[in-house]
ZALUM-181350 format. One line per field, with one value per atom (N, C-alpha, C): residue number from 1; x, y, z. Coordinates in steps of 0.2 Angstrom, whole numbers, m for minus. Layout:
BEGIN
seq = [NUM	...]
xx = [X	...]
yy = [Y	...]
zz = [Z	...]
END
This chain:
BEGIN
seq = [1	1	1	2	2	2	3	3	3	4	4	4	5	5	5	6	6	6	7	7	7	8	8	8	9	9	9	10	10	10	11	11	11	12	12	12	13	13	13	14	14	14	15	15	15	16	16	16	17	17	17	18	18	18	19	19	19	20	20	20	21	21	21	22	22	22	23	23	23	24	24	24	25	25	25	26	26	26	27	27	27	28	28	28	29	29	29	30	30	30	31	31	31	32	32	32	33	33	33	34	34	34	35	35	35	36	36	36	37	37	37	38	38	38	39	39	39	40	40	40	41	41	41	42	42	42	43	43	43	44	44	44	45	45	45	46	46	46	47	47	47	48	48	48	49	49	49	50	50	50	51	51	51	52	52	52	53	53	53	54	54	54	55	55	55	56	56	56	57	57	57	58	58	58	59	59	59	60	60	60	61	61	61	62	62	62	63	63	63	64	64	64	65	65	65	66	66	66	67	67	67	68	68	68	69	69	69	70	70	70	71	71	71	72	72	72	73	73	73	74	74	74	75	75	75	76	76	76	77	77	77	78	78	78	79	79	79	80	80	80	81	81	81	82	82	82	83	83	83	84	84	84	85	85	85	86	86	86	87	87	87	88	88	88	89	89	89	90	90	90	91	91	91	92	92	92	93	93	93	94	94	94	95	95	95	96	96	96	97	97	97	98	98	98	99	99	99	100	100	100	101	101	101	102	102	102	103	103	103	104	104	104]
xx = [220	222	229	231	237	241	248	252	252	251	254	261	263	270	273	278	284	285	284	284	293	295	303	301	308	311	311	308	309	315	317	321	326	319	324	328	323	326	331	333	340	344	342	348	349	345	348	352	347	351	359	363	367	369	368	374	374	370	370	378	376	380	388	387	393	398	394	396	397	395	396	401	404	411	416	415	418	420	415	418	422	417	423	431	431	440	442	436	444	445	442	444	441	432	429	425	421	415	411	409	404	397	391	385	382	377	375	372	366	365	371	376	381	384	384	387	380	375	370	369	371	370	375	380	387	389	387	388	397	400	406	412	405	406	400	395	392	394	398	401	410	411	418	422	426	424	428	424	425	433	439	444	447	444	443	441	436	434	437	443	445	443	439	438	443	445	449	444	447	443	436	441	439	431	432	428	421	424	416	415	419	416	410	414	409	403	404	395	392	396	390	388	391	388	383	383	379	373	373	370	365	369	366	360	363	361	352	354	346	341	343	340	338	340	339	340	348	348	353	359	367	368	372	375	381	380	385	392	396	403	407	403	404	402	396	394	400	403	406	414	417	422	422	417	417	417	425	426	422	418	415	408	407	400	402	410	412	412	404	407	397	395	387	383	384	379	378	384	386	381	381	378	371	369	363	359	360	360	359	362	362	356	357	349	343	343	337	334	339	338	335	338	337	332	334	331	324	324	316	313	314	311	308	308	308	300	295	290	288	282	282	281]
yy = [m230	m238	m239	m242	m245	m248	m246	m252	m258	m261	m271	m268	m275	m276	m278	m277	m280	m289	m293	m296	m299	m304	m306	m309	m308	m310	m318	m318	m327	m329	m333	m337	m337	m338	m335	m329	m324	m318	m315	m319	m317	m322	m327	m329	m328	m323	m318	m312	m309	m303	m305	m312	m310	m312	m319	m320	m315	m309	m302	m297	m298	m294	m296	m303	m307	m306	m307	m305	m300	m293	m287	m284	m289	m288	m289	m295	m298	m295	m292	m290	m281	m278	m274	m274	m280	m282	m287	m287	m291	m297	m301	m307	m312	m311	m316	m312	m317	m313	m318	m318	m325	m320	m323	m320	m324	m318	m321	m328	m329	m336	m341	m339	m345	m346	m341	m344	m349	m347	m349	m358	m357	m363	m369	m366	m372	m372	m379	m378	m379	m380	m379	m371	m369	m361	m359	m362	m361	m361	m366	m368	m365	m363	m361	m356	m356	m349	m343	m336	m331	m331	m334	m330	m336	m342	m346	m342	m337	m333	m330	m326	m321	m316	m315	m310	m310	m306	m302	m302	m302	m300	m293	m288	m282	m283	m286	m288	m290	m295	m297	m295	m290	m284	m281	m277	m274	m276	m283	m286	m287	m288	m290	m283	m278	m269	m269	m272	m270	m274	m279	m283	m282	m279	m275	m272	m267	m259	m261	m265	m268	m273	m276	m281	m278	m275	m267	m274	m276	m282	m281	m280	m281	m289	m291	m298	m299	m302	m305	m305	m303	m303	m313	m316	m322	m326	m324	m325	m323	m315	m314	m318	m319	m322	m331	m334	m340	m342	m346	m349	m353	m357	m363	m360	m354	m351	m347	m345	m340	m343	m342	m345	m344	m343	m341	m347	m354	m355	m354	m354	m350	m346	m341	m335	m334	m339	m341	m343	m349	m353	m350	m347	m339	m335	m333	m328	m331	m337	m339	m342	m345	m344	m341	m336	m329	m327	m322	m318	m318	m323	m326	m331	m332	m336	m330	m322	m320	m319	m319	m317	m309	m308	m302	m295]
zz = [99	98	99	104	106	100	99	95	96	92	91	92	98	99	91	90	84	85	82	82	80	84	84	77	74	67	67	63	58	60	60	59	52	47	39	40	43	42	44	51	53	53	46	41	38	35	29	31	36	40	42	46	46	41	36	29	26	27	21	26	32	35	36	36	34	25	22	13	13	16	14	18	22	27	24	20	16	10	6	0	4	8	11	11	15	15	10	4	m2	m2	5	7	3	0	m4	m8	m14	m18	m15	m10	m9	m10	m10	m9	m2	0	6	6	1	m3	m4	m6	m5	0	6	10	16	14	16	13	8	3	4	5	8	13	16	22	24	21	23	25	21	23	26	28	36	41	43	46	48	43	43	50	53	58	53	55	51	50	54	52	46	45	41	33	35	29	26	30	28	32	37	41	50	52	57	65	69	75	76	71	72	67	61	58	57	63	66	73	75	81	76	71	68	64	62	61	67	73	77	81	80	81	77	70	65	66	69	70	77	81	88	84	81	80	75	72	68	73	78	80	87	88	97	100	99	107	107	113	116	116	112	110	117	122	127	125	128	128	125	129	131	124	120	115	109	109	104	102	111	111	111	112	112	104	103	94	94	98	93	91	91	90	83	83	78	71	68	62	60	53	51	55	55	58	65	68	78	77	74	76	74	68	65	72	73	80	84	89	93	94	88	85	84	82	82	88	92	101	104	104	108	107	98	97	93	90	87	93	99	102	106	110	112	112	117	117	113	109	108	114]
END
């Protein structure tokens, strides 16, 4: 019997997936105690851009490595450095674009 294809991620889920990878960057560097739920929950920290948060360049390189390495996709150059996407819903938005719309 053949595998079922994996079916692309909800929508929810790679809202949590990133506000989880975004608050655990965060308490990393000291910057905030936000929970992923809060940053999900207010949208003025939805919206925020990460260096808004207390997060660095290098910082959200490495969510969006972390973020590669769980979702088996290469995030565009164009994607990482463009600011008006830099911020949890930018990248919510993005992902659920792309990567939830993707045929199984």
């Amino acid at each position: 019997m053949a595998d079922l294809p994996t079916p692309p991620p909800r929508p929810a889920d790679l809202e949590r997936l990133v506000a989880t990878a975004i608050a655990e960057k965060l308490a990393e560097s000291g910057s905030s105690a936000d929970s992923s739920e809060a940053l999900l929950a207010d949208q003025s920290l939805r919206h925020r851009d990460f260096t808004g948060l207390g997060l660095n360049s290098l910082d959200w390189m490495d969510v969006a490595t972390r973020l590669e390495d769980e979702l088996g996709i290469e995030l565009p150059d164009e994607f990482l450095l463009d600011a008006g996407r830099r911020s949890l819903a930018g990248w919510i938005d993005y992902l659920v674009r792309t990567v939830a719309a993707e045929p199984p």
